[in-house]
N, C-alpha and C positions, 0 to 999 in steps of 0.2 A: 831153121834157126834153133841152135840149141837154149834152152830157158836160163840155163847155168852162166850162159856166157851173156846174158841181155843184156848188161851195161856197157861190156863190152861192143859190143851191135851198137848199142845208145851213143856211143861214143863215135864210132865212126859212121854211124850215119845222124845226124844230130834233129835235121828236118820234121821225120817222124814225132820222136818225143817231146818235142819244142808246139806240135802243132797242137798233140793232144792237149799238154798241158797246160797251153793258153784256152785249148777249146773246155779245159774240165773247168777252169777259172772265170771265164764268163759266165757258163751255166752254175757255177757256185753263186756270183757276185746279181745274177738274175733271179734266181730260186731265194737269196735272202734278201731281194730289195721286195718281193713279192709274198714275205710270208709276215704272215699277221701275228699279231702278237694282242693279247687280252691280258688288260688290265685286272678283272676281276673275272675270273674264269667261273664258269659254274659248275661248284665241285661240291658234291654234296656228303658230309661226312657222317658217319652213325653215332651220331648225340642226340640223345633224348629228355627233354625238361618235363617235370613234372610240378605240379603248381598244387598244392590244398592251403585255402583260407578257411581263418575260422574268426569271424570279427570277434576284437575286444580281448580274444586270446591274450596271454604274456608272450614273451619270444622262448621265457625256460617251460615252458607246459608245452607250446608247441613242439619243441625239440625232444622234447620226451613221449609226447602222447602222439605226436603224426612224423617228423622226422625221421626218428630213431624206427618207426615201424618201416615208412619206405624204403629206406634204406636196406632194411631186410629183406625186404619181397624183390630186389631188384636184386639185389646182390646174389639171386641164384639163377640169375638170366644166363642162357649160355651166352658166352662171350666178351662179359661187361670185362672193360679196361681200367676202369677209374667213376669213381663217384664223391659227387662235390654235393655239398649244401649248404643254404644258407639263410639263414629264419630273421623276423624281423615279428613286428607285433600283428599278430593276425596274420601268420602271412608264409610256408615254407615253399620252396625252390630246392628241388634237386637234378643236379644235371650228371646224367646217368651218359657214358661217354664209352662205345663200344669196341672193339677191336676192330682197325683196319680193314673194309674190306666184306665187313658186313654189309648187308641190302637195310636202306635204313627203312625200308617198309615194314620188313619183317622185325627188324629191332624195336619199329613201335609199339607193334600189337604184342611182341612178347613182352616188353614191358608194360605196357595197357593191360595186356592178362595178371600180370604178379602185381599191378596196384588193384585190380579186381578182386584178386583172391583175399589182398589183405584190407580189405573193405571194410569188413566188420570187426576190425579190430581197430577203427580207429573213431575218435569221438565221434557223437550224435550232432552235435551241432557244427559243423564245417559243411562249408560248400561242398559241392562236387568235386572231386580230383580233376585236374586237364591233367594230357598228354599229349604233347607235340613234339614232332621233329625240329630241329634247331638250322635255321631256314640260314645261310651264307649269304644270299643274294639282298637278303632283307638287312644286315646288318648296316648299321652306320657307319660311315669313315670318319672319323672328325680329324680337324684342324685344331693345334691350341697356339696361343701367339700369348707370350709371359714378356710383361710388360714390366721394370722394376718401379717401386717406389720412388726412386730419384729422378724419373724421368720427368721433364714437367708435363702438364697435361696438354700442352698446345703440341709438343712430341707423339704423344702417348697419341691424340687423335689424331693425328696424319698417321701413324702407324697404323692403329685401326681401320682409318680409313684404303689405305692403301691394301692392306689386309683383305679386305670384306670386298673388294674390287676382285681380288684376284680369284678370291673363293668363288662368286658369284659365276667369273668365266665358267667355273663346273657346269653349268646349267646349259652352255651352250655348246660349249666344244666336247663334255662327256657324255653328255645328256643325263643329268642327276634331275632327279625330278624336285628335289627341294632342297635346298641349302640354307640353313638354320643357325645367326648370332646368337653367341648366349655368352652372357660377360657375370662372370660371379664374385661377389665380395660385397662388403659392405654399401648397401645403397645410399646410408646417409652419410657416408664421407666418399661415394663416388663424385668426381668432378662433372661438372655441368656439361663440358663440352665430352665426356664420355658417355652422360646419361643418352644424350642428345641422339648420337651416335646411333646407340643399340635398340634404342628404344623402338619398339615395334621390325626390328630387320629382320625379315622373314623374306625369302626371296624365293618367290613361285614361278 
């Protein structure tokens, strides 16, 4: 048979191509009734946080006397992508965030070496620097459910409640090991039957 004329063929013999085509179509509709799919895949990317407390600190001393230094000693890491910070009182966070594709073993310790190095350039009184990889599987999902003001509040808690039902199934059908209410806003103009609600809903 020649290749050039195979529709030709297809056409007058029809059986053949009809039989494959059902048979590639089953092993299609079988192969994706059978393939799994994850939710939260474990994928691990090259981001690094670095943590220095120094109690009692301001957040403008910190940002100048340990911030502004880490950010140096990482920024000649081979391969850094992006670098975040973010200072609070006593208290810096840089998330050191590497090019695709790196080993994030190796991205730790080479960032663990360049906060070593700039060790003694940074105040006497601060904790010890951590360095950790930036865990995926550890991160929270959350839920939020915005309720407006005009709702009444005998509304407002069946929605809650219906809410905190559904969340909970987590625990059974995904296997979440904790699913955790948290309702934010003023507590002394929260309504009774919201307090009621949240109070203590931690579901283990």
């Amino acid at each position: 048979m020649n290749f050039r004329n195979i529709s030709s063929w297809c056409i007058r013999n029809p059986v053949g191509p009809i039989v494959l085509f059902v048979g590639l179509m089953l092993a299609g509709i079988v192969s994706f009734s059978r393939m799994t799919v994850t939710q939260n895949p474990d994928i691990e990317f090259p981001v690094v946080i670095v943590g220095v407390s120094q109690p009692g600190a301001a957040p403008a001393e910190m940002e100048k006397q340990v911030t502004q230094q880490i950010e140096a000693a990482v920024r000649g890491v081979n391969g850094v992508d992006e670098i975040n910070s973010s200072v609070s009182e006593g208290r810096s966070q840089t998330v050191v965030q590497l090019q695709i594709g790196t080993p994030v073993d190796r991205a730790v310790n080479d960032v663990r070496n360049a906060v070593a190095q700039t060790r003694g350039n940074l105040p006497e009184g601060i904790l010890e620097p951590t360095v950790q990889r930036f865990d995926t599987s550890g991160a929270p999902i959350v839920f939020t459910i915005t309720i407006p003001k005009t709702v009444k509040h005998q509304e407002a808690a069946r929605a809650l409640v219906k809410f905190m039902l559904g969340s909970e199934k987590l625990l059974t059908d995904f296997g979440f090991g904790i699913v955790k209410h948290t309702v934010t806003g003023d507590a002394a103009q929260m309504p009774p039957e919201i307090k009621a609600l949240t109070s203590g809903a931690t579901a283990r």
